[in-house]
N, C-alpha and C positions, 0 to 999 in steps of 0.2 A: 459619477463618471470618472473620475477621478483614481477614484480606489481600481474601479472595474481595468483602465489603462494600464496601472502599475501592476496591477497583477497579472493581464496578458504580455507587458514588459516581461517581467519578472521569469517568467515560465519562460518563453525564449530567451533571455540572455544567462540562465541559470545552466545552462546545457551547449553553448557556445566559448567558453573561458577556456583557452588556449595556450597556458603556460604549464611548462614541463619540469618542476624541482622535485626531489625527492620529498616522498608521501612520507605524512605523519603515521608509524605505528604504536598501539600500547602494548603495556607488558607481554603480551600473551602472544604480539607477531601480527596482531590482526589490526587492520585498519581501526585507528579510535574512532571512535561515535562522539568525542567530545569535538564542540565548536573549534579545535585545534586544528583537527584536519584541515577547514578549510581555512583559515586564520594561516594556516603554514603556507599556503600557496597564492598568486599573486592575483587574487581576484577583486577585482575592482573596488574601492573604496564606496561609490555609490551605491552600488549592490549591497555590502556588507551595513551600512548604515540604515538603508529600506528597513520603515515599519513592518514589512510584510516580510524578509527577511532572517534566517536562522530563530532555530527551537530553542528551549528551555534549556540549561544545563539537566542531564540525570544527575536525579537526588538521592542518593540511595538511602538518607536517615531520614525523607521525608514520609510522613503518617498522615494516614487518614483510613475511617471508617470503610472505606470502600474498595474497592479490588484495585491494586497498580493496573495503569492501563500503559500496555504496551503497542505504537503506533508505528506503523509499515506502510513507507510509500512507494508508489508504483515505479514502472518504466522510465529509465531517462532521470529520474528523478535523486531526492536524496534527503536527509533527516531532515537541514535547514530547508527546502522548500517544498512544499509536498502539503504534507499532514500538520505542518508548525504553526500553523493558524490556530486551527482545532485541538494542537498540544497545548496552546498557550491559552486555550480556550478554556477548557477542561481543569488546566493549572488552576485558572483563577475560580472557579469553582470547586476546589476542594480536594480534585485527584492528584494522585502521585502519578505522575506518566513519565515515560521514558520511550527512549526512540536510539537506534542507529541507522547509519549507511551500508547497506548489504550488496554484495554484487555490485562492487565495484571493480571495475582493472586498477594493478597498482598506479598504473602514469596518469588515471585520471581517477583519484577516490574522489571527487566531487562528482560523478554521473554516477547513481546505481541501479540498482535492478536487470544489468548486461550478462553478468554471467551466467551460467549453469545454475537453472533453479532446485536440481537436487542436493546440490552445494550450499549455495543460498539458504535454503531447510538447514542444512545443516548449522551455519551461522546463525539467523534464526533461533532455532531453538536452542543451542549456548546460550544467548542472550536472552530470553524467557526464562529458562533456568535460573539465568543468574538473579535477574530482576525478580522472582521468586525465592531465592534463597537469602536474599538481601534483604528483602522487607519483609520478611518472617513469614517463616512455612504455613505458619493457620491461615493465610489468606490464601485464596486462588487470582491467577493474570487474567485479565480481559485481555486479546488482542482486536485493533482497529485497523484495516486496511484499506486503499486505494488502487484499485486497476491491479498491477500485479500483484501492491501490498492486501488488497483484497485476497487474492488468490492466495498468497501466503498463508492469510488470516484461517483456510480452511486446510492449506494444503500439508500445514507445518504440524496441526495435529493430525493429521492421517495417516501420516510418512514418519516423525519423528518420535521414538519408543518414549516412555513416558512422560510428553507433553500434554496427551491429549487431559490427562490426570489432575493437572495444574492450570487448567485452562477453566472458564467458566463462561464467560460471552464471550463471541466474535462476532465480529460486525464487518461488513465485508462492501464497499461502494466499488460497483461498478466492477466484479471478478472476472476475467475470461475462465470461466470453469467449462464452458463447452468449443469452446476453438476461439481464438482473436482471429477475427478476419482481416481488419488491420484497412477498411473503407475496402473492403475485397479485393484488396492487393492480393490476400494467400491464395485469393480461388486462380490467379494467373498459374500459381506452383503447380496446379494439378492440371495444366494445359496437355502437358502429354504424359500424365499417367503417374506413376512411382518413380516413375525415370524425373521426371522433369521435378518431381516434389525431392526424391533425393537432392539433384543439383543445388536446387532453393535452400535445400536445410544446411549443406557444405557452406554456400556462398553467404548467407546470413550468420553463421556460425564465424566463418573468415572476419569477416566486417566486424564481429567484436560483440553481437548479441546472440548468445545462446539462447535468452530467455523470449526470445522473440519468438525461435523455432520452437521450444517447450511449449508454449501458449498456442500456437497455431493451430490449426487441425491435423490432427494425424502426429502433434509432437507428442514430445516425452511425458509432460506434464497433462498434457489433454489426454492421450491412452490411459494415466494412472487413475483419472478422474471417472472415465467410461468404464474402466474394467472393476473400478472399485465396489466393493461389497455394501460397503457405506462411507458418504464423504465428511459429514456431519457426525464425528464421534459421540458415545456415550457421555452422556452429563455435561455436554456441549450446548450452549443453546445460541443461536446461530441468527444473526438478522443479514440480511442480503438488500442492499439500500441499490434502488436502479430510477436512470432517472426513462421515459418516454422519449427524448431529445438528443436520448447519445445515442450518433451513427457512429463511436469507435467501435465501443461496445454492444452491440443491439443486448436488451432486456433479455431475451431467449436464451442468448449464451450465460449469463449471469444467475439464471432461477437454479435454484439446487430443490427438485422438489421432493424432498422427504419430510416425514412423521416432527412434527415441533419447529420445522425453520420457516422462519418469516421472509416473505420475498416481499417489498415494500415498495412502489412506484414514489418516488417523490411529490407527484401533480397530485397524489391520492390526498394527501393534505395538503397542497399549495398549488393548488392550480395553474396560475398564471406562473409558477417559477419554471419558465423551459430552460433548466440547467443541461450545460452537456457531460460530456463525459470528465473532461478537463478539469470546469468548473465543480465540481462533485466535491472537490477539496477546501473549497473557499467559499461554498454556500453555506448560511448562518440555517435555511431551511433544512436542508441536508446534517448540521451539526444538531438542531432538534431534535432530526430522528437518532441521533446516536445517541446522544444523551436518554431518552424515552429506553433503547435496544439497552443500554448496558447498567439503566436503573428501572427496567420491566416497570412504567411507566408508561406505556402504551396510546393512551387516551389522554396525556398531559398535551396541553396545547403550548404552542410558541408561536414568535412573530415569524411569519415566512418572508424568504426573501426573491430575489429575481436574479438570479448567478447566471456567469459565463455562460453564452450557447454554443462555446468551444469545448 
């Protein structure tokens, strides 16, 4: 009970911190991905000290037999709280994982996933690249995603020129690949037609999330997904983790149903786990199935757990 508080703590106060000093950047101009960022700015000392709080440093001389896993967290979110469970998860089992903060505005690099996800891609795959050419080219990246990071997870090889090359799983919990309805907030946008869904994409756009409108029905990112030829690249092999219990995301919007991708209900091996969408990131049931997706390990069994029904 205990754990389950600090982590719904955690999720709200990681996305309310309200000071304004100038953003850490690295060399290259771009927001660093190291614990710096947020260490630069004045965020609460009991936050920063949470168990459950900030990722691994990336290691770029660390080795291991098996593919760098690079991990992408969703909306609103950010490297330190997201997917940093199951990085440090992963860490203690033997993978090199790495992670940044994508899409974020500069006055607040601790919220990411706001901006423009064709940009986003873009960052994105620099940072694949890089974690690729750093732990030595004969290996191929795993990416793991959450909610948008999910959607990343397919959308950054389909869109971005030879990533899909260097990629080898992706694992994707909880993707909006076919519209975020957002609890059908976005079906209000289509009240009066294209007119009224313009207005919406303008006024969400103002507000400081691009990626809200991209993800929606009729966005940027939902048309590239509908119109596309194939979302699931070649030599890609793709698991899509969804749980029954999330009304962000309904199941339907999340299936990519093509030739080799797995679409995996979470209750299909854990029954009694009604995780939501939220929780998707901090269920030990949910990090089973990834572990299973990115060591094709399929039929390995694990303890299941009972996660957030946020």
């Amino acid at each position: 009970m205990k754990r389950t508080a600090g982590l719904a703590v955690l999720a709200l106060v990681s996305t309310t911190v309200t000071a304004w000093p100038n953003p850490v950047t690295d060399s290259s101009g771009r927001l660093s991905s190291s614990r710096a960022v947020v260490d630069g700015w004045d965020i609460p000392e009991y936050l920063k000290l949470s168990e459950l709080y900030g990722a691994p440093p990336n290691d770029f001389s660390c080795e291991s037999d098996r593919n760098p896993v690079v991990l992408l967290h969703g909306l609103s979110a950010s490297r330190e709280v997201d997917l940093n469970m199951l990085q440090k998860h992963l860490k203690e089992r033997g993978y090199c994982t790495f992670s940044q903060t994508y899409g974020a505005h500069r006055l607040a690099p601790w919220v990411g996933g706001l901006t423009a996800m064709a940009d986003s891609a873009r960052d994105v795959a620099a940072f694949v690249r890089e974690v690729h050419e750093k732990t030595g080219a004969r290996k191929k990246v795993d990416l793991v995603g959450h909610s948008e990071g999910g959607v990343m997870a397919l959308y950054v090889p389909m869109t971005q020129e030879g990533v899909s090359d260097i990629v080898e799983h992706t694992v994707a919990l909880g993707p909006a690949i076919h519209g975020a309805r957002y609890y059908g907030f976005t079906d209000l946008w289509y009240i009066g037609g294209q007119v009224t869904r313009n207005i919406a994409s303008a006024v969400v756009k103002a507000l400081g999330c691009a990626a809200c409108d991209d993800m929606a029905t009729g966005g940027a990112v939902y048309n590239e997904f509908l119109n596309a030829e194939k979302i699931v690249q070649d030599g890609n092999k793709a698991t899509v983790i969804v749980s029954r219990s999330d009304t962000l995301v309904a199941p339907d919007a999340s299936r990519v149903d093509e030739e080799g991708v797995r679409n995996v209900f979470v209750q299909d091996a854990c029954p009694d786990d009604k995780v939501g969408h939220a929780g998707l990131m901090w269920d030990r049931s949910v990090w089973g199935l990834v572990i299973n997706a990115l060591e094709e390990t399929y039929d390995r069994s694990f303890e299941c757990d009972k996660g957030l029904e946020i």
